[in-house]
PAVEXVEX-525196 format. One record per residue (C-alpha): residue number from 1; x, z, y. Coordinates in Angstrom, 2 decimals. Example, Ala and Ser with C-alpha at 12.3 -4.5 7.8 and 13.67 -1.06 7.14 Angstrom:
<rs>
R,1,12.30,7.80,-4.50
R,2,13.67,7.14,-1.06
</rs>
This chain:
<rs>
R,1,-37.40,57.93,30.21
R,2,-39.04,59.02,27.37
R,3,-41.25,56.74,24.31
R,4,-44.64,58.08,26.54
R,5,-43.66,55.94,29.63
R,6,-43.25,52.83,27.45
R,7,-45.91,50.40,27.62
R,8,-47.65,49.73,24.33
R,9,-45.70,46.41,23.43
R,10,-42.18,48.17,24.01
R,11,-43.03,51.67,22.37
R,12,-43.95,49.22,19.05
R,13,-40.31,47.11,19.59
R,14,-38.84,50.34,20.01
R,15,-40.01,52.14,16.94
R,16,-39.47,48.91,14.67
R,17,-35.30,49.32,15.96
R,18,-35.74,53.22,15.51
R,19,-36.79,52.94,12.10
R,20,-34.24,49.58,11.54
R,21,-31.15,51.93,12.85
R,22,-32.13,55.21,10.91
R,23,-32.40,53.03,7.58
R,24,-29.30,51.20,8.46
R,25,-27.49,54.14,9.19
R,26,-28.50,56.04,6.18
R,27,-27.62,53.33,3.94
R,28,-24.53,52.81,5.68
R,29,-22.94,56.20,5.48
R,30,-23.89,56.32,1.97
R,31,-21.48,53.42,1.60
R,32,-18.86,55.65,2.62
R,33,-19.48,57.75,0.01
R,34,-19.38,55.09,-2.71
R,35,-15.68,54.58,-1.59
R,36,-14.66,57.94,-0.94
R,37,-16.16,60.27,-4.74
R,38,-15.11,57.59,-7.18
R,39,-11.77,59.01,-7.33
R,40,-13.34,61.83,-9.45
R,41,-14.64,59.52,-11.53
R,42,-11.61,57.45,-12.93
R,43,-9.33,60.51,-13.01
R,44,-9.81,61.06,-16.40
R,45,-8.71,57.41,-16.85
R,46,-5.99,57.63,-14.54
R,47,-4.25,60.68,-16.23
R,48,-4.48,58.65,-19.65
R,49,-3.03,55.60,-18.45
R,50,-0.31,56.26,-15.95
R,51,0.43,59.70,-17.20
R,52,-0.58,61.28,-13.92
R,53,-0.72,65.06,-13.49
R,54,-3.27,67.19,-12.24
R,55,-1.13,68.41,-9.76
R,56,-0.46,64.91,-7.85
R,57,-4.52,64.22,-8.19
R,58,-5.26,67.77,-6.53
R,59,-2.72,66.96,-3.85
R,60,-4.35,63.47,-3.36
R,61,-7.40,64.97,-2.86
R,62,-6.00,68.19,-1.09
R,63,-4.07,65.98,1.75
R,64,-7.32,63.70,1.93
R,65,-9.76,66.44,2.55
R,66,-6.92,67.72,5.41
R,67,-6.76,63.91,6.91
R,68,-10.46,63.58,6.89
R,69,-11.06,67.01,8.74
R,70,-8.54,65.76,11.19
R,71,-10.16,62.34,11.44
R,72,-13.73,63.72,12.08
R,73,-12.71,65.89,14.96
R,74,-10.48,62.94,16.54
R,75,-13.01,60.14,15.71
R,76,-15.54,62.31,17.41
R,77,-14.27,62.09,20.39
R,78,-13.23,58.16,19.87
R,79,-17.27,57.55,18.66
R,80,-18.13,58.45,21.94
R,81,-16.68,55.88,23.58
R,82,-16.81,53.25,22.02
R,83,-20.12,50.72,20.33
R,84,-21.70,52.80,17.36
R,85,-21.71,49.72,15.64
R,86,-18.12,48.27,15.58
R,87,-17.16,51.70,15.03
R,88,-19.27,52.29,11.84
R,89,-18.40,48.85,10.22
R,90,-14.42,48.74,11.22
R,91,-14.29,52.29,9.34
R,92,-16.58,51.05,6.19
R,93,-14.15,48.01,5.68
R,94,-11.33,49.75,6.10
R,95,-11.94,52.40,3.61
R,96,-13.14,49.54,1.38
R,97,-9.69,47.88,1.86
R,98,-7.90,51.08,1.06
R,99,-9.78,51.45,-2.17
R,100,-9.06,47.83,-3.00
R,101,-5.20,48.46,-2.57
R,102,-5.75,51.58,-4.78
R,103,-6.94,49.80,-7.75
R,104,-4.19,47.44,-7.50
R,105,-1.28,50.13,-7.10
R,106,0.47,52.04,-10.08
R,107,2.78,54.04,-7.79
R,108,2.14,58.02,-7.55
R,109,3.56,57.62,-3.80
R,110,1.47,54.29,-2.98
R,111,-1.47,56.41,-4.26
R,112,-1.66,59.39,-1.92
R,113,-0.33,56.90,1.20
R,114,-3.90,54.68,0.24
R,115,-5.73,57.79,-0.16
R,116,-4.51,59.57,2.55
R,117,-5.22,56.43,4.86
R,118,-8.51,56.47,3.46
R,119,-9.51,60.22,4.26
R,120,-8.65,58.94,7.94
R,121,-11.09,55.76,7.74
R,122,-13.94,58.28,6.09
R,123,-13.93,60.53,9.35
R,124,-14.94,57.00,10.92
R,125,-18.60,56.98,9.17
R,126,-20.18,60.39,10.90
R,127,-19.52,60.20,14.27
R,128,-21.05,56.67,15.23
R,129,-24.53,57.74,13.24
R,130,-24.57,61.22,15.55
R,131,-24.63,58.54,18.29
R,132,-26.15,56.11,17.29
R,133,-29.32,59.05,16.45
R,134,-29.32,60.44,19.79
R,135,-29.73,57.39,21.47
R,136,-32.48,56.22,19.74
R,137,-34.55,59.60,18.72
R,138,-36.12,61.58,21.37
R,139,-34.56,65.05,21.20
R,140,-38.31,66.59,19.77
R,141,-37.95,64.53,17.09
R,142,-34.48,64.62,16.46
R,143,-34.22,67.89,13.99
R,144,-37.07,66.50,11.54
R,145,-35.37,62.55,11.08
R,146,-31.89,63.68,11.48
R,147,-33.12,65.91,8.59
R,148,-33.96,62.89,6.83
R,149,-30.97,61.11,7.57
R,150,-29.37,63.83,6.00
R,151,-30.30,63.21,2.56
R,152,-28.05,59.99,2.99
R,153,-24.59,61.54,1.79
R,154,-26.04,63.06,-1.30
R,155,-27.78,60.12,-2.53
R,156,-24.18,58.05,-1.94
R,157,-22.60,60.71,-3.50
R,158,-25.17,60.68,-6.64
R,159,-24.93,56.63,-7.01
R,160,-21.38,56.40,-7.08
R,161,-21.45,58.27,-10.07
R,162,-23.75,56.48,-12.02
R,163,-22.79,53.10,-11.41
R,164,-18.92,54.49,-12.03
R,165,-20.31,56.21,-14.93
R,166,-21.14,52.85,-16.27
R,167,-18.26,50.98,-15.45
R,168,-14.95,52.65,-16.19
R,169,-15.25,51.73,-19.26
R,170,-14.34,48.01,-18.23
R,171,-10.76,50.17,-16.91
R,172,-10.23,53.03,-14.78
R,173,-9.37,49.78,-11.80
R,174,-13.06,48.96,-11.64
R,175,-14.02,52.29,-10.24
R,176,-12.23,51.58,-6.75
R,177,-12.97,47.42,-6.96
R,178,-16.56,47.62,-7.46
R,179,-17.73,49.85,-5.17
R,180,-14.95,48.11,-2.69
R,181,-16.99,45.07,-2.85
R,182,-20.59,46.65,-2.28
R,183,-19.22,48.31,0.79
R,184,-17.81,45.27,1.86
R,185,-21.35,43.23,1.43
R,186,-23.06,46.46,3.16
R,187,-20.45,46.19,6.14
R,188,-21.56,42.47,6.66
R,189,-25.72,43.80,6.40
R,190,-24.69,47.02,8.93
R,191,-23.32,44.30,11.15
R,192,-26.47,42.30,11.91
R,193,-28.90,45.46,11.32
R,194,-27.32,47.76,13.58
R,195,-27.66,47.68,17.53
R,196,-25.43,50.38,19.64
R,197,-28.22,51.62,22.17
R,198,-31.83,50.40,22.82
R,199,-30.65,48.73,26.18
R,200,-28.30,46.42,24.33
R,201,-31.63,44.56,22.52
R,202,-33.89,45.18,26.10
R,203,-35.33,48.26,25.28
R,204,-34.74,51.31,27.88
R,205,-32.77,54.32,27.29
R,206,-34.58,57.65,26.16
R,207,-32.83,59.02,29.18
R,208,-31.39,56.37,31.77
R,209,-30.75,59.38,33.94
R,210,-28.10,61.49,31.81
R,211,-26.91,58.30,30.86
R,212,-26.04,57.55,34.34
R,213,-24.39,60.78,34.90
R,214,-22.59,60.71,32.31
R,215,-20.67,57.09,32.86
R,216,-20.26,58.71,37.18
R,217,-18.11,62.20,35.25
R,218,-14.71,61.78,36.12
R,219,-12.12,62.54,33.40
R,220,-10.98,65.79,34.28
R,221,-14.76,66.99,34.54
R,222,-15.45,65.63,30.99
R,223,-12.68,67.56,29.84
R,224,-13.64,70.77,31.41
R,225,-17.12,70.49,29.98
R,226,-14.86,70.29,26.43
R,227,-13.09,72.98,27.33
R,228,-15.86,75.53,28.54
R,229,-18.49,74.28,26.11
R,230,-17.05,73.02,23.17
R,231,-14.13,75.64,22.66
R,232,-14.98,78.18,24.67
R,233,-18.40,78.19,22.74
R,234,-18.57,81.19,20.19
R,235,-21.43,79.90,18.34
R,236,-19.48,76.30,17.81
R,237,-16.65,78.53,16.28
R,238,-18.94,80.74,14.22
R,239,-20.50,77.54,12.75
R,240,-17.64,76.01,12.16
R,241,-15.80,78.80,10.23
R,242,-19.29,79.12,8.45
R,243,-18.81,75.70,6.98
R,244,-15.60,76.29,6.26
R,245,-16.19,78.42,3.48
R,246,-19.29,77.04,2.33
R,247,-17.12,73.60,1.21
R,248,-14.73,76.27,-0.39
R,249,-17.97,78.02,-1.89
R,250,-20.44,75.38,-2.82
R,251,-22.18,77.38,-5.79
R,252,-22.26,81.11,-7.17
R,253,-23.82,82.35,-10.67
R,254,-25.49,85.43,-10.69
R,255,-28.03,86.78,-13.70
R,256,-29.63,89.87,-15.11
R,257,-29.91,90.85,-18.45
R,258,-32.87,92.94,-19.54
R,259,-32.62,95.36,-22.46
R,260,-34.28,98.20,-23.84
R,261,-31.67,100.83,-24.10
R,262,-28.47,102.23,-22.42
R,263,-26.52,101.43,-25.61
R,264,-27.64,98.34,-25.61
R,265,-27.36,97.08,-22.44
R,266,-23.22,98.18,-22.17
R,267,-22.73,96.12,-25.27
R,268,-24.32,93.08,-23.96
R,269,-22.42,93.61,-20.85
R,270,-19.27,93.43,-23.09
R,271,-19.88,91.03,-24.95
R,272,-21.45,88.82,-22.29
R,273,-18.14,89.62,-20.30
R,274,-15.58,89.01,-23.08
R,275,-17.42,85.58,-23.46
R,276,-17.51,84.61,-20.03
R,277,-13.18,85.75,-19.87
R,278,-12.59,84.30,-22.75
R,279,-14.34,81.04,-23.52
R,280,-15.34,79.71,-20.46
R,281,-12.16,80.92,-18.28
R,282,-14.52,82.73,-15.53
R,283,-13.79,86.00,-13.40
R,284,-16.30,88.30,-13.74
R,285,-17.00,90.55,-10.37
R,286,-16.30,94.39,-11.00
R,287,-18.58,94.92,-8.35
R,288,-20.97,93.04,-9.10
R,289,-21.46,93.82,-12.98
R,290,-23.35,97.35,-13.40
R,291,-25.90,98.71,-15.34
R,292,-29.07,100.13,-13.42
R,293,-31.75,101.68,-14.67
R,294,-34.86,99.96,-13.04
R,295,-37.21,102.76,-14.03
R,296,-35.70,104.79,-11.74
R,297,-33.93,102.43,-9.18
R,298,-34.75,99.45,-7.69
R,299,-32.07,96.60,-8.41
R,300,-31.16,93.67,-6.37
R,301,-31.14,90.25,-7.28
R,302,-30.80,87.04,-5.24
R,303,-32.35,88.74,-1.96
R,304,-34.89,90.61,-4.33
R,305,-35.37,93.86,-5.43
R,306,-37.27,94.97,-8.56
R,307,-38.18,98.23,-10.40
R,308,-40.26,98.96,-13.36
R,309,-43.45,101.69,-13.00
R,310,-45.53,102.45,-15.52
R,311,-49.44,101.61,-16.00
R,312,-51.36,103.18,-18.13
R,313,-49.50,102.10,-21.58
R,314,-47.18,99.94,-20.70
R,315,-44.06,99.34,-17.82
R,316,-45.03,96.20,-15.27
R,317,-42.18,95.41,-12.97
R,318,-42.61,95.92,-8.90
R,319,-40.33,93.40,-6.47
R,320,-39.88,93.22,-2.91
R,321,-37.74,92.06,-0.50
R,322,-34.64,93.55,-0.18
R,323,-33.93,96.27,2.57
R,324,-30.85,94.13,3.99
R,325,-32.82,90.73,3.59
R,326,-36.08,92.26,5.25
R,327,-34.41,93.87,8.45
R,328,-32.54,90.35,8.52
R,329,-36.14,88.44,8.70
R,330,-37.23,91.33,11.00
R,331,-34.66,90.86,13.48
R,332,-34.90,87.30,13.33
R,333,-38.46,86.87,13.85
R,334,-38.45,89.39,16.65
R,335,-35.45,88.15,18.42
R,336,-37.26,83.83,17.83
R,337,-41.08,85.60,19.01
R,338,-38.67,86.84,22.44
R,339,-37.62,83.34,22.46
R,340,-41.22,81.95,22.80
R,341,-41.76,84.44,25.67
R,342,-38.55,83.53,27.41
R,343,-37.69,80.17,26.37
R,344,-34.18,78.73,26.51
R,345,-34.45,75.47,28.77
R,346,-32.57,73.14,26.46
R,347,-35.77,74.44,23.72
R,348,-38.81,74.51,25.95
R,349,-41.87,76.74,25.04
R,350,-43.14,74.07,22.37
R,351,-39.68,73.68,21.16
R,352,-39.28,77.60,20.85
R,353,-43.13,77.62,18.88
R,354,-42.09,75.21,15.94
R,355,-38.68,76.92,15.65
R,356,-40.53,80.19,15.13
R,357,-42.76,78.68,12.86
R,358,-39.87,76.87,10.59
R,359,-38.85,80.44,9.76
R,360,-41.48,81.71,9.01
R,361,-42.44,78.66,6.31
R,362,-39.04,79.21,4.84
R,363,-39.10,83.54,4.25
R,364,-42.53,82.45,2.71
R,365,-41.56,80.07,0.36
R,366,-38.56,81.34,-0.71
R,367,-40.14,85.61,-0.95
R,368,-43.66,84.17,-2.30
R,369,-42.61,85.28,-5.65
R,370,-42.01,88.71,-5.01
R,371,-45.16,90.55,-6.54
R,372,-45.24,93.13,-3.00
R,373,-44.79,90.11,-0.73
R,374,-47.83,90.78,0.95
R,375,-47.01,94.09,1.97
R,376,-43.25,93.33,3.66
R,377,-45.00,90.18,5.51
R,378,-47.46,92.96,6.76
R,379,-44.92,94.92,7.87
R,380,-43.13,91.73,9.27
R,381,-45.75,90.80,10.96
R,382,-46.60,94.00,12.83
R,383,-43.36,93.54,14.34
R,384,-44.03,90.45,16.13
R,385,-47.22,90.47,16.66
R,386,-46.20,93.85,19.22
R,387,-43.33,91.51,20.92
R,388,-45.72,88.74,20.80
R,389,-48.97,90.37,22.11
R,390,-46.98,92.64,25.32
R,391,-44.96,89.28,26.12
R,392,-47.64,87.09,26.68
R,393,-49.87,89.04,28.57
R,394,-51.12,87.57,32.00
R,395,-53.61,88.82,35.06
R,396,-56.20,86.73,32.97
R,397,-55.55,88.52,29.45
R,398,-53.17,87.53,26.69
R,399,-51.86,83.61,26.53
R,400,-52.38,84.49,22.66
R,401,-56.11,82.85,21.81
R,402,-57.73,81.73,18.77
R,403,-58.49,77.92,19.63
R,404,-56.24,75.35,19.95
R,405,-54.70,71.86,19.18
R,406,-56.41,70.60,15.51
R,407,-54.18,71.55,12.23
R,408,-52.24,69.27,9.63
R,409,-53.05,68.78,6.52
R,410,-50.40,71.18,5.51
R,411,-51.27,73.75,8.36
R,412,-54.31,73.22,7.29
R,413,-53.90,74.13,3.39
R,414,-51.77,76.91,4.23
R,415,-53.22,79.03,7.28
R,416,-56.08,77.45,7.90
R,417,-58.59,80.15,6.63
R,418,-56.17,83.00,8.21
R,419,-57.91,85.22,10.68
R,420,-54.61,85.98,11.92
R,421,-53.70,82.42,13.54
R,422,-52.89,82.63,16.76
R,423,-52.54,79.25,19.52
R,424,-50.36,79.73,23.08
R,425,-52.66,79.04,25.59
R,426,-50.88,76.12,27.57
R,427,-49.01,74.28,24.70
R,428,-52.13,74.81,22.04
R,429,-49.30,75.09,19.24
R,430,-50.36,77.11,16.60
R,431,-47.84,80.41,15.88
R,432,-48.03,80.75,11.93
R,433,-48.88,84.35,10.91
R,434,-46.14,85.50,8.61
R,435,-48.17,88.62,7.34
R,436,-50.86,85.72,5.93
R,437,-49.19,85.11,2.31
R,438,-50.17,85.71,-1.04
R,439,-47.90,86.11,-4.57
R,440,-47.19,83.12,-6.31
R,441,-46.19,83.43,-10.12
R,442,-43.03,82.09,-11.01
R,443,-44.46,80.67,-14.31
R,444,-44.26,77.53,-16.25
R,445,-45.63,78.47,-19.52
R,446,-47.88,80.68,-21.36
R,447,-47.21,84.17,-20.97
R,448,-47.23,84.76,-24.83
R,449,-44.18,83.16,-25.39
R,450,-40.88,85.58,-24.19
R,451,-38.13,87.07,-25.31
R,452,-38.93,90.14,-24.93
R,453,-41.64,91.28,-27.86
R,454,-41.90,90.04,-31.73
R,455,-45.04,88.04,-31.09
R,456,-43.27,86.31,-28.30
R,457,-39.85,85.61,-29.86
R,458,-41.67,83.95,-32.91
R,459,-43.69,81.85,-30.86
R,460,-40.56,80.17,-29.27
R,461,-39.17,80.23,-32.60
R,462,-41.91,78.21,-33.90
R,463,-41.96,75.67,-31.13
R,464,-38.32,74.70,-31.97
R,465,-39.32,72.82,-35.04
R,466,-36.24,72.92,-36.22
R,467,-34.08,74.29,-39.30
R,468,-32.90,76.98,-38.00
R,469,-31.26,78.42,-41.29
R,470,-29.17,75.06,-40.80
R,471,-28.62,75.79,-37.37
R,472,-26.91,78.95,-38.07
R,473,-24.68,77.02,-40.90
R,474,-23.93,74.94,-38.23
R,475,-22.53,77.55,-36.09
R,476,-20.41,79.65,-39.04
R,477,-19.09,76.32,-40.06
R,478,-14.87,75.92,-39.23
R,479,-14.63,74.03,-36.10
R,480,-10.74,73.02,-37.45
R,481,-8.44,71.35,-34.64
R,482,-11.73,70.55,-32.49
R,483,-12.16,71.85,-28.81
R,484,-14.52,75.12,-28.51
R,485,-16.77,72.67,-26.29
R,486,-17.14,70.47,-28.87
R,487,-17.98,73.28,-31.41
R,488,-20.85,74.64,-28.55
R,489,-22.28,71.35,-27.66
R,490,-22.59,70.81,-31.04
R,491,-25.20,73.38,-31.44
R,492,-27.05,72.79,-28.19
R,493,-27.22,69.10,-29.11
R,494,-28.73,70.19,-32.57
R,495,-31.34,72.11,-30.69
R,496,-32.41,69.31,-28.59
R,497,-32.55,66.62,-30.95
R,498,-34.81,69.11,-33.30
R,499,-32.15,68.70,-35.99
R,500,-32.75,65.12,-36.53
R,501,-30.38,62.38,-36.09
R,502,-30.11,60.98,-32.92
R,503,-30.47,57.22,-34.88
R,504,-32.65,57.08,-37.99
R,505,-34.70,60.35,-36.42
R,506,-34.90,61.68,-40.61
R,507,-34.15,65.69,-40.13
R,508,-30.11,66.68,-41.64
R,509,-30.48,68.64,-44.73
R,510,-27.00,69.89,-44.89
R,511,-23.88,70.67,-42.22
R,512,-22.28,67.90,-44.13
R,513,-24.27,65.15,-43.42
R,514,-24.06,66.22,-39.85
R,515,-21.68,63.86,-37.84
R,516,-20.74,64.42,-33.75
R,517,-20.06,61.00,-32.52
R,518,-18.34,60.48,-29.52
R,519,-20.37,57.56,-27.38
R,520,-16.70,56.92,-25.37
R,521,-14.12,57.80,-27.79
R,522,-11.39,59.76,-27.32
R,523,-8.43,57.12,-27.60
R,524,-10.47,55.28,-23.85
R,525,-10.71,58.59,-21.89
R,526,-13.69,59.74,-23.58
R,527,-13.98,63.48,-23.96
R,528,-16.04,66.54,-25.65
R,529,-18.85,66.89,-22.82
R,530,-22.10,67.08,-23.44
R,531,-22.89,63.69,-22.27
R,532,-20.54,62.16,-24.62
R,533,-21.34,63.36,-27.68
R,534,-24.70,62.95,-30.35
R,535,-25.04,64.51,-33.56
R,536,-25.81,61.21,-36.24
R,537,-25.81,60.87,-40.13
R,538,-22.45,60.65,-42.08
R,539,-23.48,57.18,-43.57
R,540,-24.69,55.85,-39.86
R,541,-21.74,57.24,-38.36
R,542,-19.32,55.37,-40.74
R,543,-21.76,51.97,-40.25
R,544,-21.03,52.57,-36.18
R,545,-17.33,52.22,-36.63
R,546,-17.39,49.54,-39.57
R,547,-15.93,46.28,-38.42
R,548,-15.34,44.30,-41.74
R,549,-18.44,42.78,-43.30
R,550,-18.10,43.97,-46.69
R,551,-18.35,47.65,-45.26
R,552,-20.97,46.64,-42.76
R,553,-22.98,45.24,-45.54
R,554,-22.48,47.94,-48.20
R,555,-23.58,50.55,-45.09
R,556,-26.52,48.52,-43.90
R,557,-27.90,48.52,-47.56
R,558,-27.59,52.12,-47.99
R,559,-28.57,53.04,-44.72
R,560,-31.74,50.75,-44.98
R,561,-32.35,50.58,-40.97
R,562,-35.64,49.00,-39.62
R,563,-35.04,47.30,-36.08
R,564,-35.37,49.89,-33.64
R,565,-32.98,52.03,-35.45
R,566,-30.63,48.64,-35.45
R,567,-31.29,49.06,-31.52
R,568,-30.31,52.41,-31.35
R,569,-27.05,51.52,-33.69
R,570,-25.92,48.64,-31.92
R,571,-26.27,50.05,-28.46
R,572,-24.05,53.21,-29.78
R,573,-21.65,50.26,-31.22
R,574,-21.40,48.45,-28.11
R,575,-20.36,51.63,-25.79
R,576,-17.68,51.96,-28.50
R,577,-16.02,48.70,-27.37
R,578,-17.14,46.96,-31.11
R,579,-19.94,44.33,-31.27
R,580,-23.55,44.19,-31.86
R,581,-24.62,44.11,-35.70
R,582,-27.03,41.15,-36.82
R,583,-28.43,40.47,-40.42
R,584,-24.56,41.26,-41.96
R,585,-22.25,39.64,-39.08
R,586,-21.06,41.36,-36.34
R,587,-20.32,39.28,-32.95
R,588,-17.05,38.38,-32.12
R,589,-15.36,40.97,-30.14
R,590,-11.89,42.45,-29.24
R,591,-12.05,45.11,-31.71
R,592,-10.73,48.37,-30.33
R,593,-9.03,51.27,-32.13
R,594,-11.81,54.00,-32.22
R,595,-11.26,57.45,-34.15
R,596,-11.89,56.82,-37.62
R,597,-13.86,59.16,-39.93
</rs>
């Protein structure tokens, strides 16, 4: 039984708990994340206090990611068995409990026991929302909310770290106790909000039938289904082995660097390489690092390829899609428009249509950029119109037509002047014309202002607004004992700030008066990042460390602050454990050994 046999008064009940549990849900399994990424966090800490080693931390988090691989699979089978909702919250509260004995423990072993136990209780927070999503989203809606139910794990993931951001600087402790205790709270709210399955608040099942069936399968049938189309499945092994390496490989830099000249493009590459070896610690692929000559090849970039021809006076460049990537969409259009002719029963013909039609939205914004776009969707296009147009022929003429169902809005903005839009007569879904696409400039800014000709260099070197004479004093200058990170966030930070200090805003007129102040220092885990540091005046910097009033006073005289420079000091003061400066007195405070100038 499907949402369209529901009377009017139970299809408005039902989409009030729809909405409750996909909220719920979301909110809940970002929970798990607030107890599960914080370790990253208050590592830093951890390593300073206890003396910890990288090594145990990696093999923390090494048998944890094993555990909660483990846990997943087994829990899957467990979540189907049991309420969604007792399930979700037992695993929530247990992780919270783990992380609670984790702040409390100083033991190396005690850790990676807790943590271990805890990768177990995390493979407890996936499996209930799978079920609790199927049984209360129709299968044709399931892809586009369970899409949005997706975003739940990054925005857990993204939280944790800001609010640990802010407080591990109370102790490394507070970065497994607080989020503990808002898991804890969210357990309680994911206890009343949640319901297992729409029949346990009066509601009837989106299918009472399979439902049925499935409680009447005997054991040893359920098991043979597991067998046969779980691990027998090659697709279900594919994908699996497929996300397998994309948690090992979760991002990849590649770039091109344009120059004029042979010469001058293998001494970039060698210095660009010898920087990337040396300084940063990265491999650089032999394979992938070439020069190519794009006046007389085309080069490959990112799924693109690009070449330079020459117009009248001057070289414009050419990109398409590239041969591998285009036969790929080729196939795959041709292979989804068969699909639509024969379609799979679990898909249905509508379900087949707006599959086709995803793909085609995503070559087209992702190629759009390509300046011969038009002509590869062309050729695309071609291609399936043939499968489509010889597939669904019919005594009466061709099930393709050119009326059907009304358009979105956003059907409606994008192919809704196409004379290529086609409907399938019987569904009156709308099959999106891949050749109908037009180049879209990758631009930001005015074209003027590049790298790549004198007029353009000194336009973006007079919307810096900066000294750059001192910037380049700033960069010969002896970096002594200091990190190389520190020495090159140094100079980006004097870029952004415009060579001003970060306090009084007054522009440095010498490398001397230029101080890097660390916002967490050093001695409480604080380190050289980019994030930690800002570039302030020699006498400001001295006033931020000053605790004794005669040096506060001599330093506020010469410094001469107005009040929202005093803000700006005193909230710089107060991340460096000291206390807030008023008139002459500082507040009371534990005063905390910070590097001293």
């Amino acid at each position: 039984m499907g949402q369209e046999g529901m009377t009017p008064e139970v299809a408005k009940k039902f989409k009030y708990w729809q909405t409750r549990t996909i909220i719920a849900s979301m909110i809940g399994y970002a929970l798990f994340y607030f107890v599960r990424k914080n370790l990253s966090i208050a590592m830093p800490a951890m390593q300073e206090d206890l003396g910890i080693t990288k090594g145990d931390l990696g093999l923390f988090l090494t048998l944890h990611g094993l555990l909660y691989g483990v846990s997943k699979f087994a829990n899957g089978f467990i979540g189907d068995r049991v309420n969604a909702r007792y399930f979700m919250v037992t695993g929530l509260v247990l992780s919270a409990v783990c992380n609670i004995l984790f702040g409390f423990s100083s033991a190396v072993l005690v850790f990676g026991v807790v943590w271990m136990l805890n990768g177990w209780f995390q493979g407890m927070g996936f499996p209930p929302c799978a079920r609790l999503l199927t049984h209360w989203i129709p299968p044709t809606q399931l892809a586009t909310k369970m899409s949005i139910w997706n975003t739940s794990h990054s925005i857990g993931a993204g939280l944790v770290v800001i609010v640990c951001g802010y407080i591990v600087s109370l102790g490394w402790r507070w970065c497994f106790w607080f989020p503990s205790i808002i898991a804890l709270v969210g357990a309680v709210g994911l206890w009343f909000a949640l319901r297992d399955t729409p029949h346990s608040v009066g509601l009837p099942e989106l299918n009472q039938k399979g439902a049925g069936e499935a409680k009447e399968e005997s054991s040893k049938e359920f098991k043979a289904f597991v067998r046969k189309h779980v691990f027998g499945n090659p697709t279900i092994w594919v994908l699996a082995f497929a996300n397998f390496f994309v948690y090992i490989v979760r991002y990849a830099d590649d770039f091109r660097i344009f120059c004029r000249t042979k010469d001058e493009a293998e001494r970039t590459m060698k210095a660009v390489t010898q920087w990337l070896m040396e300084r940063l610690h990265l491999e650089v692929s032999p394979t992938k690092t070439r020069i190519v000559n794009v006046k007389h090849r085309y080069s490959e970039f990112l799924g693109f390829k690009m070449k330079v021809f020459r117009r009248a006076d001057k070289y414009v460049i050419k990109s398409h899609v590239g041969d591998k990537q285009l036969e790929h969409a080729r196939q795959k259009l041709v292979t989804q428009a068969k699909n639509i002719i024969h379609p799979r029963k679990e898909k249905h013909e509508r379900g087949e249509i707006s599959l086709y039609n995803s793909i085609v939205v995503g070559l087209q914004d992702y190629y759009r950029i390509a300046t011969c776009i038009s002509e590869d969707c062309s050729s695309l296009g071609r291609s399936v119109m043939t499968v489509l147009t010889n597939g669904l022929k019919e005594r009466q003429g061709s099930r393709l037509v050119r009326n059907g169902r009304k358009l979105t809005v956003f059907e409606s903005q994008k192919y809704g002047k196409s004379k290529s839009l086609r409907y399938v007569k019987g569904t009156d879904e709308p099959v999106y014309p891949i050749s109908y696409i037009r180049h879209s400039i990758p631009l930001s800014r005015k074209r003027a202002i590049n790298c790549y000709t004198p007029a353009g260099r000194k336009g973006l070197h007079d919307n810096l607004k900066i000294n750059v004479n001192l910037m380049l004093a700033l960069m010969r200058q002896p970096i002594g004992n200091r990190s190389v990170e520190l020495a090159d966030n140094r100079i980006s930070l004097f870029s952004a700030q415009y060579g001003k200090c970060a306090v009084t805003g007054m522009p440095f007129l010498t490398t001397d008066e230029i101080h890097c102040h660390h916002i967490k220092p050093k001695k409480y885990s604080g380190n050289d990042s980019y994030e930690n540091l800002v570039l302030i005046n020699k006498l400001v910097h001295r006033l931020v460390h000053a605790e004794t009033v005669e040096t506060i006073t001599y330093y506020l005289e010469v410094c001469n602050l107005n009040k929202k420079q005093m803000e700006k000091l005193n909230a710089l003061r107060l991340k460096a454990g000291l206390g807030e400066i008023r008139g002459t007195q500082p507040l009371k405070t534990n005063k905390v050994d910070c590097n001293r100038l």
